[in-house]
N, C-alpha and C positions, 0 to 999 in steps of 0.2 A: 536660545533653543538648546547650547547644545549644553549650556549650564544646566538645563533644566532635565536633559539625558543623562548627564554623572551625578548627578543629586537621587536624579531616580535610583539611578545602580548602585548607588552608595546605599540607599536606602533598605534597596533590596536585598544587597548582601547582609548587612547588619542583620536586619529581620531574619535573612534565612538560616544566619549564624546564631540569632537567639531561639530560633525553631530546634536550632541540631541540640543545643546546651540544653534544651528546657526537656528535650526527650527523655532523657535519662528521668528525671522526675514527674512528667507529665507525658506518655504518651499519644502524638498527636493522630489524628484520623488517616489513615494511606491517603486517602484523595485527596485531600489539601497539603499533607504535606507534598506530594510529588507535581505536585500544582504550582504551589508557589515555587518550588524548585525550576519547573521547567519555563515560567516567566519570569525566574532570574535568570538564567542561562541563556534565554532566547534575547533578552533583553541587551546583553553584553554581543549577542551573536546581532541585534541589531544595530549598533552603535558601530560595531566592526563593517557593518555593509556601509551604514553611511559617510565614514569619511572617504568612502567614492565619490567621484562626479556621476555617476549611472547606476542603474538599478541592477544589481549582481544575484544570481539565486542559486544558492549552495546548496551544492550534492553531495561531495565525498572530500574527501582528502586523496592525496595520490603518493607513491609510494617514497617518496622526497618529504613527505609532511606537509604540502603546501594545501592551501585551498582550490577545489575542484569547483566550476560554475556549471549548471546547466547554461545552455545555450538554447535561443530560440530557433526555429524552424526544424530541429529533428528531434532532440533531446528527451524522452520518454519521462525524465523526473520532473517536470518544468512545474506543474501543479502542486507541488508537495510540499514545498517550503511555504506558497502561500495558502495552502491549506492549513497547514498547521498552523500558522496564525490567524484562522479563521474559527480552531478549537483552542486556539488561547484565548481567543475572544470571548467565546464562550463559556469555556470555562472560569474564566473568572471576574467575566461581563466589564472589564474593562476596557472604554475606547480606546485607549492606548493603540489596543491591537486591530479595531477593527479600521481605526486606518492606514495603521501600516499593512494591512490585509487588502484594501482596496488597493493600496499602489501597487502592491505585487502582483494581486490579480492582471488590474486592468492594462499591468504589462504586458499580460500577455493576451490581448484583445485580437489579433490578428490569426492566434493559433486556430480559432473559429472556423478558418477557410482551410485549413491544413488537410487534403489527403492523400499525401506521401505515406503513413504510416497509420498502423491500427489503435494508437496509442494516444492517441486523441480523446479516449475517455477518460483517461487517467489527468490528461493533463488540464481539460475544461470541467470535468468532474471534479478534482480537489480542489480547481480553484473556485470558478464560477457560480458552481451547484453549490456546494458550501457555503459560499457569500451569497447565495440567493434565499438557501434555508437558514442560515443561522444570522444573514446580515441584514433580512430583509431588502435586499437590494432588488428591487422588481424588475428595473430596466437591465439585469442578467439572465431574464429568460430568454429574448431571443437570441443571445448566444449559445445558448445548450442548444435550443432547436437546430441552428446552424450549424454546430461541431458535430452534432445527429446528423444531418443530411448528410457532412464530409465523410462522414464514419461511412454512412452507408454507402457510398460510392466503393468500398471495398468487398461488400455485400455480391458474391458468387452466385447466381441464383439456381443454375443447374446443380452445383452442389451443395449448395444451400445451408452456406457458410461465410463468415468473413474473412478475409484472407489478412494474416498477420504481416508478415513481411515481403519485399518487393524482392522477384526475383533474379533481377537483371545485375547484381551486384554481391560481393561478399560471401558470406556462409551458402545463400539460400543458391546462389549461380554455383557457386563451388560443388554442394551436393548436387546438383540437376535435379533440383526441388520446385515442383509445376503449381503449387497454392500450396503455402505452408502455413498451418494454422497452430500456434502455441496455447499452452492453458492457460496462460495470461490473460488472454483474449477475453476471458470468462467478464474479467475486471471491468471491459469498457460496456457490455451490453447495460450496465445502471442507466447509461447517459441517454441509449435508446430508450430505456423503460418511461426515462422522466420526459423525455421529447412530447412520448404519447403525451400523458399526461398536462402537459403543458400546452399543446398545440392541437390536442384530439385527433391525429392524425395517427391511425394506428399502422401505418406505415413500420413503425419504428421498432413498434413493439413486436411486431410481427417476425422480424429479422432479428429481433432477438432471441425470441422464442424457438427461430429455427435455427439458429447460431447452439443453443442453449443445446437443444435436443442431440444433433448432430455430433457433438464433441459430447454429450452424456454416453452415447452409442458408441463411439470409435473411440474416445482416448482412457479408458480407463481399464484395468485389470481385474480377473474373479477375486482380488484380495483387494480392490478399493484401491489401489496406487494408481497412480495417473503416468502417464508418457511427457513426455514435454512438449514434444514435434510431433504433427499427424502429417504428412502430405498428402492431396486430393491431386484430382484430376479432375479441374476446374469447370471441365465439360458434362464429364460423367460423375463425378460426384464420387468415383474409386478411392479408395483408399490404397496409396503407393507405396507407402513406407509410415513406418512405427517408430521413430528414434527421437533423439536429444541434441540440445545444443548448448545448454550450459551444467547439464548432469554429468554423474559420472560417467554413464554408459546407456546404450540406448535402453537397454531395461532394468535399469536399479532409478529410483524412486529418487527424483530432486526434491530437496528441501521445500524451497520457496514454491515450488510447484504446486506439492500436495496440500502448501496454506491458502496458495488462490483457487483451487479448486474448492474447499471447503467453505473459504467467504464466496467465491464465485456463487454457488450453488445454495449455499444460505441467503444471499441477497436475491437470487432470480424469484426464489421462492415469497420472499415479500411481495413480489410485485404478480406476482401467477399465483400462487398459494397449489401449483401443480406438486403434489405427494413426491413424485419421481424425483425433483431436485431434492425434498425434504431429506429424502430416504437417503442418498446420492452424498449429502453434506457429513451425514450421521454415520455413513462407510466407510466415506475418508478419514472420523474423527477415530473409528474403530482402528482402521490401519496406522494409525500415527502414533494412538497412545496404548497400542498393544505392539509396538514394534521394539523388540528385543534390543534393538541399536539407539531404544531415545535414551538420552543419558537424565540419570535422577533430577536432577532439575526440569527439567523441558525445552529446555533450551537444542535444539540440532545439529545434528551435525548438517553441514551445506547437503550431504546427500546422504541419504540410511543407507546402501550400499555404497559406500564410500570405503577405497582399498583399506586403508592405513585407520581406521576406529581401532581403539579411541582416543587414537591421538589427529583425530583431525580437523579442522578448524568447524565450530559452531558458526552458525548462521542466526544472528538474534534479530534479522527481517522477517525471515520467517517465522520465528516466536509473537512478533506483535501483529505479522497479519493475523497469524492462528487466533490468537487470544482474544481481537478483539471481533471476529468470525464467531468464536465459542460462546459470545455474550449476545448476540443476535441470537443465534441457534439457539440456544438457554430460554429466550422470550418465547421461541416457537416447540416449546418440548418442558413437557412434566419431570425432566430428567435435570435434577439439582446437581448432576457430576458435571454439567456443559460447566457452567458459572463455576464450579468449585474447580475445575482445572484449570478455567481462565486467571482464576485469582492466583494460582499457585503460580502460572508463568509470570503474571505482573510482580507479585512478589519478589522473586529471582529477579527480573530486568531490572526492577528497582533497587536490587541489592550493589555494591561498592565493586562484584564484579563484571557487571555489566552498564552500571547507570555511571558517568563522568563526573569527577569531583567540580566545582562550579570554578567556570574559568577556563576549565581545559576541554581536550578532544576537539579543539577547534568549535566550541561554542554549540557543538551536538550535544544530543543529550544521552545518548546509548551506545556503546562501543560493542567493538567484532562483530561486524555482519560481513556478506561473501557477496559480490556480484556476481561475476561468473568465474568461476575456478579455472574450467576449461582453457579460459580464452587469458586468464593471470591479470584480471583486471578488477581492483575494487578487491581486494585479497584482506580480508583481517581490518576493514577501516568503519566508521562509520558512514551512512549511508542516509538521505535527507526520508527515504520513504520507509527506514526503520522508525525514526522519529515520530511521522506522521501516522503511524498505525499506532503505535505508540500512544500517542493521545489522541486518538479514535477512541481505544478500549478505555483510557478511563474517562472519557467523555460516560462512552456506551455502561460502561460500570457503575457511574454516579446515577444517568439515569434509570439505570434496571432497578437499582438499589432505591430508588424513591418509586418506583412503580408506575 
């Protein structure tokens, strides 16, 4: 076996080294070149998990150089790594990936029960949902159902909302913050949408939809920027306070923010086809790419009102949620600028200052993205769920592009 792993990689690099040489005289397709690139690099990035005894699932690096693992039972990235190898799969319909996609998944089978945290969709949505649409895995439906019911145990009903983080600890105790709901939040309502779907229990959907609504009402600005932090008053459904926890400041505009609210809000709308997310998605696209602070690539800074622009660190998670957000949006809009600015970000991310020479960054495929600046964690490193949006978009790109 493991002969049969260095032969691959041997294999792979050779090829990817006669892809680079042949450019110059042959230019190849964006999609398959960044394709075959990211199943050489994932490739070397799995050979490095296996000579563990245990299944390990890579998130960042840390400011030592070393490798950063999520962990199970809190860990918000936990779905990412094996999502992306469930768009490797796909993308280049090689088993290879889609078992090493199952093992990673069905690591994390127990997350299903998990409601400590709102984040639960993120982490059975890129794994489970993915291996159930793209792996035909059928016995994965009742786990979406189930990581839906956990989710909804967060479900406020007087304010009629989800409630992001727990407040008995940390930041949310520290402010005397009574239901704090982030725009993040936007990200896990999919898992509710497909619950319905799955189980015809529109339970699910329902709480999304008033999830949806309630944070269209309260977290956004007459100019389209979003807040990060809304606090409720979990009884009255008040809104308490307006601020931030990994922005610059409670009212300047975090990066990653304004790209989940625009995938947020383009995804709800697949599943509602309700105008008001439409319009909602196409606001945020106005304030992002008419904002004086985005620098000529597209790439962001961690926050548009960020002190020290523009010398201050890019956020390139936020570029591949954006972009591959702009390519859904693009299928729901007459408006050829969605798709044509999505390509211009991939472009850039693909280019030698963002995308990793093969071998290095610790077997990522995308370097300098920002976790939270605030908090000085995840500063300038690569990040497992810049990756995985990452090859979303050119998933989303290849199929828009065939129609």
């Amino acid at each position: 076996m493991k002969n049969n792993i260095l032969t691959r990689t041997c294999i792979g690099l050779f090829l990817f080294s006669v892809f680079a040489c042949v450019g110059a005289e042959r230019q190849k397709d964006f999609l398959s070149t960044n394709i075959e690139y990211a199943a050489v690099q994932y490739g070397l990035q799995i050979d490095a998990l296996e000579k563990n005894d245990k299944i390990l699932i890579p998130r960042t690096v840390n400011a030592k150089g070393d490798m950063v693992y999520a962990r199970r039972g809190w860990d918000w990235t936990l779905g990412f790594f094996p999502g992306s190898l469930w768009y490797l799969y796909n993308l280049t319909d090689n088993e290879y990936w889609k078992q090493k996609a199952e093992k990673c998944t069905e690591y994390l089978y127990k997350e299903q029960y998990n409601t400590s945290h709102h984040d639960i969709g993120f982490i059975i949505g890129c794994s489970f949902l993915n291996g159930l649409r793209m792996g035909g895995k059928e016995e994965y439906k009742p786990v979406v159902v189930q990581a839906a019911k956990s989710l909804s145990t967060r479900f406020r009903p007087n304010a009629e909302i989800i409630q992001s983080w727990n407040t008995d600890k940390g930041r949310p105790l520290k402010m005397g913050w009574k239901c704090p709901v982030i725009i993040d939040n936007l990200m896990n309502l999919e898992l509710l949408f497909e619950a319905t779907r799955l189980s015809g229990d529109s339970t699910y959907y329902n709480i999304a939809v008033s999830h949806a609504d309630k944070t269209l009402k309260n977290h956004f600005r007459k100019d389209g920027s979003s807040y990060h932090v809304v606090d409720y008053d979990p009884e009255t459904g008040e809104v308490l306070k307006r601020c931030t926890a990994q922005g610059y400041s409670d009212e300047s505009a975090w990066a990653r923010g304004q790209a989940w609210a625009i995938y947020g809000y383009t995804m709800c709308y697949r599943y509602t086809h309700c105008q008001a997310y439409l319009n909602l998605a196409k606001k945020v696209y106005e304030f992002i790419f008419t904002n004086s602070n985005l620098p000529e690539d597209l790439i962001p800074y961690w926050d548009f009102d960020a002190l020290n622009i523009p010398k201050e660190l890019r956020d390139v998670s936020a570029a591949t949620i954006t972009a591959s957000a702009l390519y859904e949006l693009s299928a729901f809009s007459n408006n050829k600028e969605y798709k044509e600015t999505a390509d211009k970000i991939m472009k850039t991310l693909s280019s030698p200052a963002y995308r990793a020479e093969i071998g290095e960054n610790h077997y990522f495929l995308l370097m300098h993205s920002v976790g939270s600046f605030p908090d000085c964690t995840e500063i300038d490193v690569p990040l497992s769920y810049a990756d995985y949006y990452y090859l979303e978009a050119l998933r989303r790109k290849r199929d828009l592009e065939k129609g």
